[in-house]
LODORO-214373 format. One record per residue (C-alpha): x, y, z; residue in one letter. Coordinates in steps of 0.5 Angstrom, whole numbers, padded with zeros to 4 digits, always signed. Example, Ala and Ser with C-alpha at 12.3 -4.5 7.8 and 13.67 -1.06 7.14 Angstrom:
% LODORO-214373
+0025-0009+0016A/+0027-0002+0014S/
% end
This chain:
% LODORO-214373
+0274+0092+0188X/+0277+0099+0187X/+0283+0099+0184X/+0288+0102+0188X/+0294+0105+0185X/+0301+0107+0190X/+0305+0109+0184X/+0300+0116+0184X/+0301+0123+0188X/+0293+0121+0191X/+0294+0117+0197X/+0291+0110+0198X/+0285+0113+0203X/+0284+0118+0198X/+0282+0113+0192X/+0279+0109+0197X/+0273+0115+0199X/+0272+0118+0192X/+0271+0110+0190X/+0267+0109+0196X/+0263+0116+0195X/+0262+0115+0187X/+0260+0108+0188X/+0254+0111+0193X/+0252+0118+0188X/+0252+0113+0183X/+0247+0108+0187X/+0251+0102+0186X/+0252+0103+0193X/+0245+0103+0196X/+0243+0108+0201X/+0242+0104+0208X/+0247+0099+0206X/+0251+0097+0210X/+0260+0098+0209X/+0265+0092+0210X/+0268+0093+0217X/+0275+0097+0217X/+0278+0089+0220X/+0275+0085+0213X/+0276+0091+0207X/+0283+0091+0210X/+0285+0084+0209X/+0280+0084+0203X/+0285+0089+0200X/+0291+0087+0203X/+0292+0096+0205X/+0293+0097+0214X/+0287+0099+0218X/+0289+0106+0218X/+0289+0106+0210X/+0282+0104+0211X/+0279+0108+0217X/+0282+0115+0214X/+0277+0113+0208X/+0272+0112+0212X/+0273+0119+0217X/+0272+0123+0210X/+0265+0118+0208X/+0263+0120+0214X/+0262+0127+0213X/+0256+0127+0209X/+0256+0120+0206X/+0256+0115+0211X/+0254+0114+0219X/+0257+0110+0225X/+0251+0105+0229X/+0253+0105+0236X/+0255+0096+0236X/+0252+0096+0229X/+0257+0098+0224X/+0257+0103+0218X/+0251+0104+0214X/+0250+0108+0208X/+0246+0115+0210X/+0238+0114+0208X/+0237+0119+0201X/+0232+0122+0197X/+0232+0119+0189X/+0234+0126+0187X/+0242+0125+0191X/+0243+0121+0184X/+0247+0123+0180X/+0243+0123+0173X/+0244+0116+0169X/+0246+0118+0163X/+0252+0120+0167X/+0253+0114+0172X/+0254+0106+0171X/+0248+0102+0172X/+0245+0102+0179X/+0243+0095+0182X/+0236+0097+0184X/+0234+0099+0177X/+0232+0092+0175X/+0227+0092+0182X/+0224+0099+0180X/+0223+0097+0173X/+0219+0089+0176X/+0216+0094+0180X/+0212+0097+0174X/+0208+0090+0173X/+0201+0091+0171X/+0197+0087+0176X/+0194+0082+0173X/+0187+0079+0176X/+0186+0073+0171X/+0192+0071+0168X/+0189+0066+0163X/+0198+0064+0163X/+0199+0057+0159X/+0204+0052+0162X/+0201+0055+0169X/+0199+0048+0174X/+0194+0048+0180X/+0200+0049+0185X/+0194+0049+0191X/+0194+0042+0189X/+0201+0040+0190X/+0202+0035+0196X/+0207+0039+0200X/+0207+0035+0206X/+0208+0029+0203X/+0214+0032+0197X/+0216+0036+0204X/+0217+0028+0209X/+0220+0025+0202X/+0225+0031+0202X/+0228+0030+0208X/+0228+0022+0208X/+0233+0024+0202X/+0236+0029+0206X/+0238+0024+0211X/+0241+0019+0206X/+0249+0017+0206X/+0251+0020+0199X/+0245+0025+0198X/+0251+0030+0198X/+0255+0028+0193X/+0255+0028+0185X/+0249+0025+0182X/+0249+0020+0176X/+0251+0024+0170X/+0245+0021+0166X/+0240+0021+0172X/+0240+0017+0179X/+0239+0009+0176X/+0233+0008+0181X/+0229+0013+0178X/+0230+0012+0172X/+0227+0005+0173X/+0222+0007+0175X/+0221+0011+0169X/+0222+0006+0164X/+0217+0002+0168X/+0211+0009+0169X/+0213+0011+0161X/+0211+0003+0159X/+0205+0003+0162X/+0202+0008+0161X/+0205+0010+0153X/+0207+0004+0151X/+0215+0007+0150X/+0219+0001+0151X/+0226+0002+0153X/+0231+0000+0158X/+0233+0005+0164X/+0240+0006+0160X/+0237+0009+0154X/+0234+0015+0159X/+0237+0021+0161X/+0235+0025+0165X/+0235+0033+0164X/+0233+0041+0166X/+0228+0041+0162X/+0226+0040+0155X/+0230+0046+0152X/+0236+0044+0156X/+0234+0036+0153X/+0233+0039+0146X/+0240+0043+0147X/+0244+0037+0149X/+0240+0033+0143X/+0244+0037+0138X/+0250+0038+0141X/+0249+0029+0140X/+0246+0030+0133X/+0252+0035+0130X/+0247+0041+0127X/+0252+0044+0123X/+0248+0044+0116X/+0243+0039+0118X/+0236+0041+0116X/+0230+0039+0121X/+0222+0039+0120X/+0218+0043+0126X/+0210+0044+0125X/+0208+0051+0123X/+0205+0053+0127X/+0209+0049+0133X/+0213+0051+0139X/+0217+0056+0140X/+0222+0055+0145X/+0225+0048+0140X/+0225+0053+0134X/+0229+0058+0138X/+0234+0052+0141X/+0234+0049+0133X/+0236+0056+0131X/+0242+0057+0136X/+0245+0051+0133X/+0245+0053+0127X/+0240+0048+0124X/+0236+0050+0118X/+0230+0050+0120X/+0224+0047+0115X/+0216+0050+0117X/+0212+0044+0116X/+0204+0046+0115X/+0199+0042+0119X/+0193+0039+0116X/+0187+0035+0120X/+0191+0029+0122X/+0198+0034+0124X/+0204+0035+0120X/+0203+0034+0113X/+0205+0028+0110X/+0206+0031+0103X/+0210+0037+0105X/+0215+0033+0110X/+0217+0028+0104X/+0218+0034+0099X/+0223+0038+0104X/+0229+0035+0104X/+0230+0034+0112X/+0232+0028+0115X/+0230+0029+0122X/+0222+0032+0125X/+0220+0035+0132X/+0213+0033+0132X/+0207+0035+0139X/+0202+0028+0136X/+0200+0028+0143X/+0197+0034+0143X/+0200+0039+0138X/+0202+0046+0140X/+0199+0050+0140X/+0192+0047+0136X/+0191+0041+0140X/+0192+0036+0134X/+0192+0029+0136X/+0196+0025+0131X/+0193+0018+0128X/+0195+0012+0129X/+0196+0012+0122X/+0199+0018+0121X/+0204+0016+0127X/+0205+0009+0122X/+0206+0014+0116X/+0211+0018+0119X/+0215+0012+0123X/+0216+0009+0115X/+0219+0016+0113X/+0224+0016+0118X/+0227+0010+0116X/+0227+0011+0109X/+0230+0017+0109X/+0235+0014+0115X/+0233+0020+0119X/+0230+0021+0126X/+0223+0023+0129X/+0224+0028+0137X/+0217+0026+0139X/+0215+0031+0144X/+0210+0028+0148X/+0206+0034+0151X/+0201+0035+0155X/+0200+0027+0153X/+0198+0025+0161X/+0192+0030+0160X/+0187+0027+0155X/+0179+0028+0156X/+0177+0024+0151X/+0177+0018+0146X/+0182+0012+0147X/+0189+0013+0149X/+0194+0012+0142X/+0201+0010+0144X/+0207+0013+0144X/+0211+0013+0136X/+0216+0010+0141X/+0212+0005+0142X/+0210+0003+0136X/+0217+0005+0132X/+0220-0001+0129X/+0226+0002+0126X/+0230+0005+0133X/+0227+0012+0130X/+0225+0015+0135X/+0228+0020+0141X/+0222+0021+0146X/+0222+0027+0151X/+0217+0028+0157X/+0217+0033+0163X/+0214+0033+0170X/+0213+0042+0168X/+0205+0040+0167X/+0204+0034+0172X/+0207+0036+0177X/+0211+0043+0178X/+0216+0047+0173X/+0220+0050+0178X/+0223+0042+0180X/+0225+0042+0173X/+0226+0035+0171X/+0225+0032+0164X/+0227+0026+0160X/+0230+0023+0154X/+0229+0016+0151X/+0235+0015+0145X/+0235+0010+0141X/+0241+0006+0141X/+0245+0008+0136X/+0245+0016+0139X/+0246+0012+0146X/+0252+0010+0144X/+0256+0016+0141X/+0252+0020+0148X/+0255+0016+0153X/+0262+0015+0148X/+0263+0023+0147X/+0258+0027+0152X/+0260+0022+0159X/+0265+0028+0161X/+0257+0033+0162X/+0255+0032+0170X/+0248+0032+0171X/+0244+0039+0170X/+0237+0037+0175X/+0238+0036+0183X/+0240+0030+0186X/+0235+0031+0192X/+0230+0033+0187X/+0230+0026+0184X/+0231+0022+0190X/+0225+0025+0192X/+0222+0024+0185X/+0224+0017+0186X/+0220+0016+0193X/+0215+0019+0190X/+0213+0015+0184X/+0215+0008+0188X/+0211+0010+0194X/+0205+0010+0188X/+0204+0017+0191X/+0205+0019+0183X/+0199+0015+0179X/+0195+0018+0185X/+0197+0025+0184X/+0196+0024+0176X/+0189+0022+0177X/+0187+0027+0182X/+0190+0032+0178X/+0186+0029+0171X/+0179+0030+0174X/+0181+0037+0176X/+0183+0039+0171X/+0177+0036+0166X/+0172+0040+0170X/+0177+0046+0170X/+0176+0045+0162X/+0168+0043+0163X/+0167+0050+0167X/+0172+0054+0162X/+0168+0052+0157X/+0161+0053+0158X/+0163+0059+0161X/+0165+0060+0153X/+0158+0059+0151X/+0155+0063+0156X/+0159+0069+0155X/+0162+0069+0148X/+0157+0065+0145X/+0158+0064+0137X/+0163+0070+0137X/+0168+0065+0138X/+0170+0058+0136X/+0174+0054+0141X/+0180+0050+0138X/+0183+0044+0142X/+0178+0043+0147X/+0179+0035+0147X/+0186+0035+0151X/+0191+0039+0155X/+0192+0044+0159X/+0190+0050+0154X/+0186+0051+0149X/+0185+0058+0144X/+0179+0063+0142X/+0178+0065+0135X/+0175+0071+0136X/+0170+0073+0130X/+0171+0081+0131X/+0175+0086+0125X/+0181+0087+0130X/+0188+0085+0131X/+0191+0080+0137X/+0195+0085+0139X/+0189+0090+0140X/+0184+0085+0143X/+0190+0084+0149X/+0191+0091+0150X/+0183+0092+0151X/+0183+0085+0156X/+0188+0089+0159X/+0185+0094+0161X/+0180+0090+0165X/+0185+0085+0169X/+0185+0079+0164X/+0191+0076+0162X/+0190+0072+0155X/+0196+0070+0150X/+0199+0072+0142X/+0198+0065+0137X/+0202+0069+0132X/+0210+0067+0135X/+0209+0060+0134X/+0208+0061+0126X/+0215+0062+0122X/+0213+0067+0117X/+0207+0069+0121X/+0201+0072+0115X/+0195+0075+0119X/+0190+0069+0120X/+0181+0071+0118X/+0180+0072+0125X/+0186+0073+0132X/+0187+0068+0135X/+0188+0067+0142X/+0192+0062+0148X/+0188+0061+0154X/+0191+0057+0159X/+0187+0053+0164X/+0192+0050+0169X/+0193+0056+0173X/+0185+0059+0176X/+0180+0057+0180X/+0174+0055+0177X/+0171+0062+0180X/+0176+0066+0176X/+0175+0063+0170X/+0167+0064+0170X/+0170+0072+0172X/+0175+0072+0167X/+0170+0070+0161X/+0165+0075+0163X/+0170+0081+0163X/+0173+0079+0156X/+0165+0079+0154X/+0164+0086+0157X/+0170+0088+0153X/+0171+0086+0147X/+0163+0086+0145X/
% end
């Protein structure tokens, strides 16, 4: 888009070519890439053929080439033909040069990573182009979700944590920061405090900040969120993990869940029950949703499909308590629908075929034989110098390293060896330096061979 100026003593083609020719030494045009045709950038710039072709005549002498029946391409150049970047604009292949630098990881012990060799492809795939084939698969979706699949949630989520809602009080969202977002937009945030557990989930702080909530770190005792220091602020809306708290591994009481339930209606205020990692429980007897046990209409429940099924479908959902459904679908029905129709007509086949429970059991002995083979590779290797915490459910768990050293310094060393592992320290508000590191290992995403490997590096190196 060079601005070309016919009110100056420099013709057209002569802004052209030094337009041209600056944007190729600064790199924003790429060598070898390849020029508009003199026909299109003389209809895209509304100049003649001739402006254009003479342009191109001059380029020609030392910047560009013409390819018998291909066209003009940007000569091939070494680095060095750039001018330096300090005195250029930004080139586009900045970005790539710099991924490029990535350290390469052979044991990524990532948090939120999923078993992806375990996804039925061939059957997401046949699903997929059933849909496709669909009459209106190509029109706007329902704004709050497609209805069928909505059902089929409100029906799986009664099941099996015991939520109880209609599919009108779904919605169905692009995960569950976009959900969180849309949440406070429908709670008007402006002055409102709101409890989240210390240490807790960093991306809803992050969402609880950017709308301007005052936010009020609780700290967690054995039972989860302290009871006593939630009473004593002075928020009337929580955001709790009691399915299996992030990042402790936590499981809530169900007296605790009451106690909580009884606070909300007292102070008339409400609870965001983010039900993380609730489909991955190895031990112990399932405790119900705190929807399921809620009375009072106190409680928004969220859910996603990131850990069971795949992230990058990006499908989660919301369940509002009536008196939120009516201001959402009063104030908010103009919001179009953020998740792929496609996807969750997929979805949709995929949960009323039973392929979804199907999938859900086979990915819960995986991945507890994953957390049986992570941790006696733990006991092998590190012994008693770590402490496992949060063992009994999820798809991570986190080592108490018993050394004088920092977590950053324990990540630097593990780096050097190809291991991966992940900082606590961010998931705290106000962050104090504990007794000993403590570090996030993720499951999900290794074989049971590079885990064992994984394990044993981190022993070579840090003792």
């Amino acid at each position: 888009m060079p601005n070309l100026n016919k009110s100056l003593d420099r013709p057209l083609y002569t802004q052209l070519y030094e337009y041209i020719k600056g944007n190729i030494k600064t790199g924003r045009i790429s060598s070898g890439a390849r020029l508009p045709s003199i026909r299109n950038l003389s209809s895209h710039l509304s100049i003649s053929k001739n402006t254009v072709d003479s342009a191109y005549q001059q380029l020609i002498e030392g910047y560009i080439e013409s390819r018998p029946k291909s066209g003009l391409f940007v000569i091939k150049y070494e680095e060095q033909f750039l001018f330096p970047q300090s005195h250029s604009p930004q080139r586009f292949g900045d970005y790539e040069k710099f991924e490029g630098v990535k350290l390469d990881y052979k044991y990524d012990f990532r948090q939120g990573k999923v078993d992806q060799d375990s996804f039925p492809s061939a059957t997401w795939r046949k699903l997929t182009n059933q849909v496709l084939n669909e009459k209106d698969i190509f029109s706007y979706g329902d704004q709050q979700g497609e209805p069928e699949l909505r059902l089929e949630l409100a029906k799986y989520l009664y099941q099996s944590r015991g939520v109880s809602s209609s599919p009108n009080q779904i919605i169905i969202g692009g995960g569950i920061q976009q959900l969180l977002s849309l949440l406070c937009l429908i709670i008007d945030s402006k002055g409102q405090s709101i409890a989240i557990e210390n240490p807790g989930y960093d991306g809803a702080r992050a969402i609880f900040n950017h709308h301007h909530f005052k936010v009020k770190p609780i700290e967690l005792d054995d039972n989860g969120i302290c009871m006593q220091q939630l009473q004593q602020s002075d928020a009337r809306l929580v955001y709790v993990t009691p399915s299996h708290q992030f990042p402790l591994g936590i499981v809530m009481p169900i007296a605790n869940r009451m106690n909580l339930i009884e606070w909300a209606n007292h102070v008339n205020g409400f609870i965001i029950e983010d039900d993380y990692d609730s489909e991955f429980r190895y031990k112990g007897k399932p405790i119900p949703a705190l929807q399921g046990l809620d009375s009072y209409d106190r409680v928004i429940y969220m859910g996603t499909f990131s850990k069971s099924l795949l992230p990058s479908i990006r499908l989660s959902y919301m369940v509002l308590p009536k008196p939120l459904l009516e201001k959402y679908q009063t104030e908010f029905n103009m919001y179009e629908q953020p998740v792929s129709k496609i996807h969750q007509k997929t979805l949709y086949q995929f949960m009323q075929r039973g392929d979804w429970q199907k999938h859900l059991r086979k990915m819960r002995n995986i991945y507890q034989k994953k957390h049986d083979v992570i941790f006696k590779a733990i006991k092998r290797h590190l012994g008693d110098n770590v402490n496992i915490i949060g063992e009994n459910s999820g798809l991570h768990i986190l080592l108490e390293i018993k050394r004088d050293d920092t977590e950053e310094s324990l990540i630097e060393i593990a780096k050097k060896e190809g291991v991966k592992i992940y900082p606590t320290s961010k998931y705290w508000m106000n962050f104090k330096q504990l007794r000993f590191p403590l570090l996030l290992l993720g499951v999900g995403g290794l074989n049971e061979d590079e885990m064992e490997q994984g394990i044993k590096k981190l022993s070579n190196v840090w003792f």
